[in-house]
ZADRENVEX-654465 format. One record per residue (C-alpha): x, y negated, z. Coordinates in pm, whole numbers, plus 50000, padded with zeros to 5 digits. Each point is the difference from the previous one (the first is absolute). Example, Ala and Ser with C-alpha at 12.3 -4.5 7.8 and 13.67 -1.06 7.14 Angstrom:
BEGIN
<rec><u>51230</u><v>50450</v><w>50780</w></rec>
<rec><u>50137</u><v>49656</v><w>49934</w></rec>
//
This chain:
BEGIN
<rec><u>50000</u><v>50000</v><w>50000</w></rec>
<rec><u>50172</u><v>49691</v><w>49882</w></rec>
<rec><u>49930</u><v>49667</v><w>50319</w></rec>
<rec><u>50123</u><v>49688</v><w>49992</w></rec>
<rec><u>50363</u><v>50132</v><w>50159</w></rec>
<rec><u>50054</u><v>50275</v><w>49712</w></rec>
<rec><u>50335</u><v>49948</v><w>49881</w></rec>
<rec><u>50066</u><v>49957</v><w>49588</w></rec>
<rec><u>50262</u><v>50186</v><w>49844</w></rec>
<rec><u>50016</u><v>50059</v><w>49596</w></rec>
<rec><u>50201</u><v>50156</v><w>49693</w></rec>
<rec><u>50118</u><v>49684</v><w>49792</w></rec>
<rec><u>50097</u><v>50050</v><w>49651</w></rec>
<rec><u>49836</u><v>49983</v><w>49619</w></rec>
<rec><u>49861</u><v>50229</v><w>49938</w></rec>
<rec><u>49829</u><v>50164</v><w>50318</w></rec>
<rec><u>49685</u><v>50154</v><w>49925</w></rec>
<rec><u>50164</u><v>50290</v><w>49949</w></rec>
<rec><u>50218</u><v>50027</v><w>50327</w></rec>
<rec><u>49948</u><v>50298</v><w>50253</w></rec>
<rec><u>50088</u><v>49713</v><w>50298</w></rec>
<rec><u>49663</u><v>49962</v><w>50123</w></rec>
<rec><u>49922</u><v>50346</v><w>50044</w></rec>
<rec><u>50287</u><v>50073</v><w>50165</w></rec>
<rec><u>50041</u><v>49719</v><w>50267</w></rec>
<rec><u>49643</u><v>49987</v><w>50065</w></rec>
<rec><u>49956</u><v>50382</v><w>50078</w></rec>
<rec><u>50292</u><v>49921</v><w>50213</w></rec>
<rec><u>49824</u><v>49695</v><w>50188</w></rec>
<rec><u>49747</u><v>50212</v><w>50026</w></rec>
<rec><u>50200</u><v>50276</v><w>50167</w></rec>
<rec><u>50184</u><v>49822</v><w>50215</w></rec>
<rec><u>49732</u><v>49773</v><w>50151</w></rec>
<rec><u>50147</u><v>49674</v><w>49844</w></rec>
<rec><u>49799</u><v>49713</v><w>49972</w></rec>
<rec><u>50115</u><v>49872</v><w>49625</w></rec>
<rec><u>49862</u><v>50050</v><w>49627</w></rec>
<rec><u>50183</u><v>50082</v><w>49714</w></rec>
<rec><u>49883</u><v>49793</v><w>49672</w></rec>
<rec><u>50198</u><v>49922</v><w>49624</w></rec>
<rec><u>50128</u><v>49685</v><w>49906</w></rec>
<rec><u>50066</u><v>49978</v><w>49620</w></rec>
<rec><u>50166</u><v>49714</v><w>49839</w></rec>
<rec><u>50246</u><v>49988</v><w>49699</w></rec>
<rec><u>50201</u><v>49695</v><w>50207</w></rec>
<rec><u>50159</u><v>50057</v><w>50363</w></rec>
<rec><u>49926</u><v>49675</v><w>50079</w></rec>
<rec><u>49695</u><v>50004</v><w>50062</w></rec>
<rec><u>49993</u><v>50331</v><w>50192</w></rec>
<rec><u>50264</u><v>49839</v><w>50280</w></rec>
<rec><u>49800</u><v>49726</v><w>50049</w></rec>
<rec><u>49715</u><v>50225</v><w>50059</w></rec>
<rec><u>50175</u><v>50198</v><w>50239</w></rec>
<rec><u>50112</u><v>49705</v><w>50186</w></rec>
<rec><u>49675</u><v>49806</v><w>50026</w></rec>
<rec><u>49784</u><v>50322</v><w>50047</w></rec>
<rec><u>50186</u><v>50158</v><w>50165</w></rec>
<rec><u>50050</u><v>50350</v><w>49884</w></rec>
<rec><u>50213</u><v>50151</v><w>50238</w></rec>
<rec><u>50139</u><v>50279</v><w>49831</w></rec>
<rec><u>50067</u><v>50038</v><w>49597</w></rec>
<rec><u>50104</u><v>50273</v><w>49771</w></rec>
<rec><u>50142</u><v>49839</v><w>49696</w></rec>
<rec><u>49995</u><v>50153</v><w>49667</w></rec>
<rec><u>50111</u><v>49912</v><w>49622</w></rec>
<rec><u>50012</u><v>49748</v><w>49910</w></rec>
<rec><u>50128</u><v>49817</v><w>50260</w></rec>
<rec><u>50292</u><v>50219</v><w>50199</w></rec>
<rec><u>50244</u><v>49742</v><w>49930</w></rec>
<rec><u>49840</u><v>49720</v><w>49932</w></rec>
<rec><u>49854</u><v>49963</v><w>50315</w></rec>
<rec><u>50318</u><v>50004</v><w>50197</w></rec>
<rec><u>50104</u><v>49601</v><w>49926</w></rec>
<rec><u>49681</u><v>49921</v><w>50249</w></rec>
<rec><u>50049</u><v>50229</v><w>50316</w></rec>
<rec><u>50157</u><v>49859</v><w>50274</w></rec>
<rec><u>50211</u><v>50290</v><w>50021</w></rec>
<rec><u>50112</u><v>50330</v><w>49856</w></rec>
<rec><u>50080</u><v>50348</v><w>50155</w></rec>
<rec><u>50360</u><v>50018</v><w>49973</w></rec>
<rec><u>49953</u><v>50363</v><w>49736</w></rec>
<rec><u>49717</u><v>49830</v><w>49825</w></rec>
<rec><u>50241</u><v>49707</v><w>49905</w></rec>
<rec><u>50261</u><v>50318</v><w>49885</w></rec>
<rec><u>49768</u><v>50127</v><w>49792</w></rec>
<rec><u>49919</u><v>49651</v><w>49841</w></rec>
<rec><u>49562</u><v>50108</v><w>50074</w></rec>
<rec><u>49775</u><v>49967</v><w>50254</w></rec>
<rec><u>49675</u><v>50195</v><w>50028</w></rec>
<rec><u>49886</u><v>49927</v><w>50343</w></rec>
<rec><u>49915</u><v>49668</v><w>50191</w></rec>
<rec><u>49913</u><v>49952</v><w>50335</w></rec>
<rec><u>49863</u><v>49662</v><w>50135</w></rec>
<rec><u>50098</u><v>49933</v><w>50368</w></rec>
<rec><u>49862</u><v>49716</v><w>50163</w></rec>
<rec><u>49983</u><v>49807</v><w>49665</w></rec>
<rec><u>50408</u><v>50095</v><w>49870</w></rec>
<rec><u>49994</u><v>50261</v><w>49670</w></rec>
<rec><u>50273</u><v>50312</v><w>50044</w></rec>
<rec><u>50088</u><v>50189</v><w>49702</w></rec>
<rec><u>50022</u><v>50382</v><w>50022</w></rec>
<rec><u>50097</u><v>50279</v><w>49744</w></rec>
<rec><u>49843</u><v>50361</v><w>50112</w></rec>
<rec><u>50033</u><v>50110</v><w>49642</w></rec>
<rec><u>50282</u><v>50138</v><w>50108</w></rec>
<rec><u>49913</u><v>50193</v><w>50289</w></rec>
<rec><u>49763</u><v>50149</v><w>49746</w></rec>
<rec><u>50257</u><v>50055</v><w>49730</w></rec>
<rec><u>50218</u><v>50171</v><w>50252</w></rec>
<rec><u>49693</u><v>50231</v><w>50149</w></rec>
<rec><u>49945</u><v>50127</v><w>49647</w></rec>
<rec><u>50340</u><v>50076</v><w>49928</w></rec>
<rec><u>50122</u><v>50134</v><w>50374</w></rec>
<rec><u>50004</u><v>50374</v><w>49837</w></rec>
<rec><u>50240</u><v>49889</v><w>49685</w></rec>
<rec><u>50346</u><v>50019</v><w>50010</w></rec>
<rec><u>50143</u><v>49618</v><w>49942</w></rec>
<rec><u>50379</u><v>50024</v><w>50051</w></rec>
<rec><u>50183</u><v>49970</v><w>49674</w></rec>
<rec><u>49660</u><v>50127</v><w>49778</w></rec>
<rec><u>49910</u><v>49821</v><w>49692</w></rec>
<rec><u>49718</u><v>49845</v><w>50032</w></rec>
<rec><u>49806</u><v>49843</v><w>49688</w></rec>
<rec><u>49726</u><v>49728</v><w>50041</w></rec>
<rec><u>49768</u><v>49861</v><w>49744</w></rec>
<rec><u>49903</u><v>49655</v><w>50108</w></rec>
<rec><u>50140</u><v>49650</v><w>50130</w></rec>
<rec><u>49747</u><v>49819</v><w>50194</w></rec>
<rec><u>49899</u><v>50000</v><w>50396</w></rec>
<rec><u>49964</u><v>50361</v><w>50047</w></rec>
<rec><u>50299</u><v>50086</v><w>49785</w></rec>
<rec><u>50215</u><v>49750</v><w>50239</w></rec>
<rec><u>49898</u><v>50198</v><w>50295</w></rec>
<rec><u>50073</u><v>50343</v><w>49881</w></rec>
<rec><u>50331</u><v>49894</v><w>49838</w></rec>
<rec><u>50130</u><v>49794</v><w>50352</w></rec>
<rec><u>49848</u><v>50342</v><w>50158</w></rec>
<rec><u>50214</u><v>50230</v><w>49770</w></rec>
<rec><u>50296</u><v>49765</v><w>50012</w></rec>
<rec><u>50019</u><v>49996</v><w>50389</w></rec>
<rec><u>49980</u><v>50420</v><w>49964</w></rec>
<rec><u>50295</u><v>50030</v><w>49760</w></rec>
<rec><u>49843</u><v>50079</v><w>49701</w></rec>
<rec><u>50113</u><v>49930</v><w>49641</w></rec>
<rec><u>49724</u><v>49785</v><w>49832</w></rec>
<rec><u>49935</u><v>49923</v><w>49658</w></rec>
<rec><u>49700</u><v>49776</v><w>49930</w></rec>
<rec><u>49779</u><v>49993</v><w>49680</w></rec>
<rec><u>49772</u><v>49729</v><w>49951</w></rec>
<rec><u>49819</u><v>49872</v><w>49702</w></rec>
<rec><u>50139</u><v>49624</v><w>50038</w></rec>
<rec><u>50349</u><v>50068</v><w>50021</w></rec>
<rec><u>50118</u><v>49661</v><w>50133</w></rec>
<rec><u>49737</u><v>50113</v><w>50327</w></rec>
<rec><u>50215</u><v>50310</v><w>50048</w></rec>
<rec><u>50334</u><v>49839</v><w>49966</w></rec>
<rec><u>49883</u><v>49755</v><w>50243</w></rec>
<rec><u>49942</u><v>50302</v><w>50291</w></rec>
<rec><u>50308</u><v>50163</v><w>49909</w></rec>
<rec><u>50206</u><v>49706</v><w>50094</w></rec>
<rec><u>49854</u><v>49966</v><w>50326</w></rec>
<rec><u>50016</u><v>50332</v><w>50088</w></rec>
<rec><u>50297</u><v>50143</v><w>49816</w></rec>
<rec><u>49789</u><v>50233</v><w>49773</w></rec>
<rec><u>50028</u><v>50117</v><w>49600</w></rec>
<rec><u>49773</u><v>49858</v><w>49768</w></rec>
<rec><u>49932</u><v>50278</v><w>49686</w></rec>
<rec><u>49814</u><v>49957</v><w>49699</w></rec>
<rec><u>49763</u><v>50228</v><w>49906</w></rec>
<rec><u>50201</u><v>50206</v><w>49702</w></rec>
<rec><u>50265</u><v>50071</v><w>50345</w></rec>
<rec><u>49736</u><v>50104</v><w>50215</w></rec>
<rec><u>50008</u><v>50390</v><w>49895</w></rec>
<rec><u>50367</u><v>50012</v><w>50002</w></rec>
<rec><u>50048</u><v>50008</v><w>50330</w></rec>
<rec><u>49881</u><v>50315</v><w>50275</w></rec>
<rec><u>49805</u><v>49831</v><w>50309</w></rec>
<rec><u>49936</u><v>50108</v><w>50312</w></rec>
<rec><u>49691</u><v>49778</v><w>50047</w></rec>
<rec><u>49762</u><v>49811</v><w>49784</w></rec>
<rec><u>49813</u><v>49755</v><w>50114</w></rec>
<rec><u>49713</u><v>49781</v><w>49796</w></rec>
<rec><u>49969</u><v>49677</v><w>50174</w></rec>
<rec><u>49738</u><v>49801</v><w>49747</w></rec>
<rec><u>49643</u><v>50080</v><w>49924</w></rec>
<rec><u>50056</u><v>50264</v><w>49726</w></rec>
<rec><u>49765</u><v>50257</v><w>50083</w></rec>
<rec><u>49772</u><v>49839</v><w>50169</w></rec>
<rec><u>49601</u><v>49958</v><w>49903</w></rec>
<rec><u>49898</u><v>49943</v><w>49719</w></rec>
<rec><u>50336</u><v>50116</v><w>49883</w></rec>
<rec><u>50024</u><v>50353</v><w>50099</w></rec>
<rec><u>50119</u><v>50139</v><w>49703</w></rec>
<rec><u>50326</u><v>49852</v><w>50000</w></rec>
<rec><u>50339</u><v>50087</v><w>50185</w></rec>
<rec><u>50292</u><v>49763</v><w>50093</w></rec>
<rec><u>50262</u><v>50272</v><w>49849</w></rec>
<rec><u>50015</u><v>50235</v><w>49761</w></rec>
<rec><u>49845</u><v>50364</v><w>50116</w></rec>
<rec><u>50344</u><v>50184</v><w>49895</w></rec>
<rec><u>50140</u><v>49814</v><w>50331</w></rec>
<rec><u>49807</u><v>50153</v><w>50239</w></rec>
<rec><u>50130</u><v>50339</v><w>50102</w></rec>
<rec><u>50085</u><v>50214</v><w>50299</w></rec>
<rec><u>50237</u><v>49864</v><w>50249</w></rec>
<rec><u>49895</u><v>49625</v><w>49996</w></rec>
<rec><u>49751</u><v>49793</v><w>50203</w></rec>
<rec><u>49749</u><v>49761</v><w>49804</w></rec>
<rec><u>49874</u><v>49713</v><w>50197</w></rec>
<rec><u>49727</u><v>49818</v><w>49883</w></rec>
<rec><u>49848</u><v>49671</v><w>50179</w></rec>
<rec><u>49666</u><v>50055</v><w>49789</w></rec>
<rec><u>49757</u><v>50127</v><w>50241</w></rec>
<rec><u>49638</u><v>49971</v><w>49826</w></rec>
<rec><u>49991</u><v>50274</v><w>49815</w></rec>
<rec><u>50163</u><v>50199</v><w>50300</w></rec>
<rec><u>50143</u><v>50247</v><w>49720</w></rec>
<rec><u>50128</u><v>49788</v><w>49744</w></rec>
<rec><u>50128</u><v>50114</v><w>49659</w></rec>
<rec><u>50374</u><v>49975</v><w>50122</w></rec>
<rec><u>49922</u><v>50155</v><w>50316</w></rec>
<rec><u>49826</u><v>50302</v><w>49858</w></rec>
<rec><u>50216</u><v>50066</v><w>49728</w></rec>
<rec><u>50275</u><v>49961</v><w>50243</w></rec>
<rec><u>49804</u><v>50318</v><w>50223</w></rec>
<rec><u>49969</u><v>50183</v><w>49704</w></rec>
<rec><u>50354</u><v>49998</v><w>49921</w></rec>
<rec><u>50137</u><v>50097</v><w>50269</w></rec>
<rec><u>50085</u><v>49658</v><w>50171</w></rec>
<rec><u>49944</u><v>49903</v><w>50345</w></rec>
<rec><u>49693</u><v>49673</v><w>49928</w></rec>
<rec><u>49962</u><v>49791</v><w>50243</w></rec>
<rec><u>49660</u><v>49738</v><w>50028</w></rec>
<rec><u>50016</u><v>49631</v><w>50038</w></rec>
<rec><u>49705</u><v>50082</v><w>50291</w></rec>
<rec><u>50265</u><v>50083</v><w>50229</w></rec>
<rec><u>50189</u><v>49659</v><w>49984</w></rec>
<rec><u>49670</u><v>49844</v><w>49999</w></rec>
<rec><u>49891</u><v>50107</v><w>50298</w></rec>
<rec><u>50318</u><v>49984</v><w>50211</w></rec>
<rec><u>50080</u><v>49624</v><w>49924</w></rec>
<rec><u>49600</u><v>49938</v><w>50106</w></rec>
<rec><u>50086</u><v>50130</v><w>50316</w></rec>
<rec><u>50343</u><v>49850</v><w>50014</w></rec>
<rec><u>49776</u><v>49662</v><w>49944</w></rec>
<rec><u>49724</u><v>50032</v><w>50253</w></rec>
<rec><u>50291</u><v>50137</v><w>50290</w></rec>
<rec><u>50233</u><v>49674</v><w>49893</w></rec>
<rec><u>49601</u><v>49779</v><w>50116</w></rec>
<rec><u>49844</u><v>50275</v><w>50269</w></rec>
<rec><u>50360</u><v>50040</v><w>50179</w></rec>
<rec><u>49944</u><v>50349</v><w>50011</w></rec>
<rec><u>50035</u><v>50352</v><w>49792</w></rec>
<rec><u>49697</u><v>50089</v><w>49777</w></rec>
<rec><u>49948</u><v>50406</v><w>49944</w></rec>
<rec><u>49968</u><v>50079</v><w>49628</w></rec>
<rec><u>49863</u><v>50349</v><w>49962</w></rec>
<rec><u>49623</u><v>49847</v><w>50065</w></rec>
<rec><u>50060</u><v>49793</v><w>49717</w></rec>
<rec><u>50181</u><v>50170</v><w>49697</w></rec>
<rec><u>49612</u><v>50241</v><w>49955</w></rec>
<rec><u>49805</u><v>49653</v><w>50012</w></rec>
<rec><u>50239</u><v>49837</v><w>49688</w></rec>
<rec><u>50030</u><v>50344</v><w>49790</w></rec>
<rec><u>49608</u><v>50064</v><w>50005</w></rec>
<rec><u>49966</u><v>49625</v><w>49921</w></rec>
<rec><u>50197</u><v>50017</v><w>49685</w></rec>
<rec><u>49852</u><v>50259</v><w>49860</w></rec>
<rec><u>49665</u><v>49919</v><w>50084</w></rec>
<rec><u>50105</u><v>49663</v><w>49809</w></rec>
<rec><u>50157</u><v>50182</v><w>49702</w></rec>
<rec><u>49765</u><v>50273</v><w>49914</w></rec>
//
């Protein structure tokens, strides 16, 4: 029941409609007996969205593409990792001051705690907020990473932060990986028919991470299974970095296992 001393907390990004958020930290207000709703804020400018956060206030905010980056200029301060990584994707407002968080990568590193890191070659296709994360995550473990991306200049961009390979798509198949991981939206609805990397890449003895969660199998995931790979579902990071967010506000650990039934029965209620 919302009152007059319910507590606001959002997902900010463009677009939103589509974002799992809600569901999530709702169930979990709900749960835990905390008095707050969770609502969606979508605006193509981050201005706006910080001003609305300020003036509201909204207490709490996932933030989502666009605006990982851009948002950072106007928080009063930054998480020292989340400044590493160059992204933030988690604000909280106390007593009227913005901090900047990054839980991506607590996510990042729950999906991957079962691969082997140290000296594998890891390939990722993609250069933006979530790629930044995932490459500062597989830089930190010792990996060897070689990022793809569409806009080259993008890719070049991460690699000099973080010390990476850029490769071109005709390299791609000419190296052996270790992992593969597809960091943009390839895959995900209405595009389920496509893949990030060519099929004849996927074989036994490698682990394919994919940040597409919706549909929970996708393409490159299932092909992945059916080869003989190890596939592992952007629902896992999702979920870890929401409860990453709402322990960074609540001051306190969040149990996942009541949660992960509640987002897979969603999704495919959503995508059948």
């Amino acid at each position: 029941m919302i009152t007059p001393a319910t507590k606001l907390t959002a997902v900010l990004g463009d677009p939103v409609t589509h974002s799992l958020s809600p569901l999530l930290h709702n169930a979990i207000y709900e749960k835990e007996g905390v008095d707050a709703v969770y609502l969606a804020f979508g605006n193509p400018e981050v201005e706006p969205l910080i001003a609305a956060m300020r003036a509201l206030p909204i207490h709490h905010a996932a933030v989502t593409m666009p605006h990982k980056q851009t948002i950072m200029p106007f928080l009063d301060t930054i998480d020292e990792e989340a400044r590493a990584i160059g992204a933030v994707n988690t604000v909280i407002n106390r007593d009227g001051k913005l901090h900047g968080y990054n839980t991506d990568v607590v996510g990042v590193a729950k999906a991957l705690e079962a691969v082997p890191l140290k000296g594998t070659n890891a390939l990722v296709i993609g250069a933006g907020g979530a790629a930044r994360t995932v490459v500062y995550h597989l830089s930190r473990e010792g990996a060897n990473v070689f990022v793809h991306n569409r806009e080259e200049k993008q890719a070049r961009e991460l690699c000099d932060v973080f010390g990476c390979t850029v490769i071109g798509e005709s390299e791609i198949a000419k190296r052996e990986y270790g992992l593969i991981v597809n960091a943009t939206p390839i895959g995900m609805r209405p595009d389920v028919d496509s893949m990030p990397v060519a099929a004849e890449m996927l074989h036994a003895g490698i682990a394919v991470f994919d940040l597409v969660y919706s549909p929970l199998e996708t393409k490159l995931l299932r092909t992945a299974k059916e080869k003989g790979a190890k596939p592992t579902s952007g629902l896992i990071m999702f979920l870890a970095q929401g409860l990453e967010q709402e322990r960074l506000w609540l001051g306190r650990d969040i149990e996942q296992t009541p949660y992960e039934k509640l987002l897979e029965e969603h999704i495919r209620m959503r995508d059948s």
